[in-house]
C-alpha positions in Angstrom: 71.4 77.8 104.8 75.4 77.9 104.9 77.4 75.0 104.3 77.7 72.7 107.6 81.6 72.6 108.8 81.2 68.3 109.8 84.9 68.8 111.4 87.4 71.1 112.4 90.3 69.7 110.9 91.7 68.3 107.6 95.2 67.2 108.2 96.1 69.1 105.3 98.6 71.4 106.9 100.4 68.8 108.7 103.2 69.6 105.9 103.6 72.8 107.0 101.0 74.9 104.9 98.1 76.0 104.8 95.4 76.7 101.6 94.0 80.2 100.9 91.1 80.6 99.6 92.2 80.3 95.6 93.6 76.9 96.0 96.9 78.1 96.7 99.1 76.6 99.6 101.3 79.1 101.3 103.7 78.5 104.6 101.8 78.5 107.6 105.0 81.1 108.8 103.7 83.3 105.7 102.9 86.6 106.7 99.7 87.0 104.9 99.0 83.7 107.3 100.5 85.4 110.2 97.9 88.6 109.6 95.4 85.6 108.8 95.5 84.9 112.3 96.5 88.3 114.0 92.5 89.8 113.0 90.8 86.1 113.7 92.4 87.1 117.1 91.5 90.5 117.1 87.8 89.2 116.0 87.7 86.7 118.8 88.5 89.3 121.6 85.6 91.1 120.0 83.2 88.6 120.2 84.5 88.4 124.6 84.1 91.8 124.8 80.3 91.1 123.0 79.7 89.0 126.5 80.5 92.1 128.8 77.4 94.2 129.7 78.1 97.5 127.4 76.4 100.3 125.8 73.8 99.4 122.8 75.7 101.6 120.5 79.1 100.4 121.9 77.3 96.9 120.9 76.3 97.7 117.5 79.8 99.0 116.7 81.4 96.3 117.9 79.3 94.3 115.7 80.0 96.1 112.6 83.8 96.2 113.3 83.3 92.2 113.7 81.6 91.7 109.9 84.4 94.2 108.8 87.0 91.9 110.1 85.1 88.8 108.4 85.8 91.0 105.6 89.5 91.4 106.2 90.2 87.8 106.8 88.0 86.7 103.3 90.7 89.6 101.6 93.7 87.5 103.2 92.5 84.7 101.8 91.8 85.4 98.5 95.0 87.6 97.6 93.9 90.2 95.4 90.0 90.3 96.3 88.8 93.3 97.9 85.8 93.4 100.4 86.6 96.4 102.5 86.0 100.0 101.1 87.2 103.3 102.6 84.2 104.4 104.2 84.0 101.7 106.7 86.8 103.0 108.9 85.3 106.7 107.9 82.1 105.6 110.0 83.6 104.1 112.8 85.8 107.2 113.5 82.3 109.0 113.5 81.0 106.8 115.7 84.2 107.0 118.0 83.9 110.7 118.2 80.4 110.4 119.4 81.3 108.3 122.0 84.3 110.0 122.7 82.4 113.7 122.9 80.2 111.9 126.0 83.4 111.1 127.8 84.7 113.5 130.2 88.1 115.0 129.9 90.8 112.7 131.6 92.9 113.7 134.1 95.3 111.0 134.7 96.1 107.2 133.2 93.7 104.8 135.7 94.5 101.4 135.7 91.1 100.8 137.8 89.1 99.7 134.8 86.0 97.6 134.3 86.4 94.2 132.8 85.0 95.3 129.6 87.4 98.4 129.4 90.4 96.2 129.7 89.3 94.2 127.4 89.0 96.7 125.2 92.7 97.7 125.6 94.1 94.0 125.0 92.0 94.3 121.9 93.5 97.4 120.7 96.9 96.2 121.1 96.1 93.1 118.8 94.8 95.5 116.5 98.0 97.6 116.2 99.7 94.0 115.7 97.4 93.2 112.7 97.9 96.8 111.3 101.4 95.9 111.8 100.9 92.3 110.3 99.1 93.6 107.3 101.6 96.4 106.4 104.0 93.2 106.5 102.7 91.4 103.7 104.7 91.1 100.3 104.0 88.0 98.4 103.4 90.1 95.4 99.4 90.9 96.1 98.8 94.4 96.9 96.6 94.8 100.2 94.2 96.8 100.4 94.8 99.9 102.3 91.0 99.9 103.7 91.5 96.8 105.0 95.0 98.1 107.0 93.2 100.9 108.0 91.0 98.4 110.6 
């Protein structure tokens, strides 16, 4: 069994920082922090749009991008560390085209949407951000471009 979180705060950060993963402490501003937060976002929309009534394999894919992004946030942490490989965003474009190939064409931008559609949009947009957030990063730890590729 995992280890049992017995609270949610340490008052370590109250100085302004917060601790990665290798025991470093790094400004809470930082923008491997910033990303930090930008795909803990992204994950938490995710796990909204996991409440909405949608398709089993929308589901399933939703729940892989989720690990990945568990992934993505143990990378931030631990500078240096790699978790993600290439072929994980390889898949989900496959999966994407599948989906995409039942759609018919569209004809014209509808703002009309169902819930779980918009959420999807607010979604995507805080995925460009952390794309944007990870290309951002130089403290001297290379990220890794499967990760930016989310």
């Amino acid at each position: 069994m995992g280890k049992r979180l017995s609270k949610i705060y340490t008052r370590t950060g109250d100085d302004g920082t917060t601790g990665l993963g290798d025991g470093n402490r790094i400004s809470k501003t930082a923008p491997r922090v910033e990303a930090m937060g930008d795909v803990d976002e992204l994950n938490s929309l995710i796990g909204l749009m996991l409440t909405e009534s949608v398709p089993e394999q929308v589901r399933q894919s939703l729940l892989g991008v989720q690990h990945g992004l568990f992934d993505v946030g143990g990378e931030l942490s631990l500078p240096g560390y790699t978790l993600m490989s290439p072929d994980r965003a390889s898949a989900l474009e496959v999966i994407l085209d599948e989906l995409n190939e039942a759609l018919a064409p569209s004809k014209s931008l509808s703002f009309r949407v169902a819930r779980a559609a918009a959420l999807c949009h607010v979604a995507r947009s805080v995925c460009r951000r952390a794309e944007r957030r990870l290309c951002s990063i130089d403290d001297g730890h290379e990220v890794n471009a499967a990760s930016v590729n989310i």
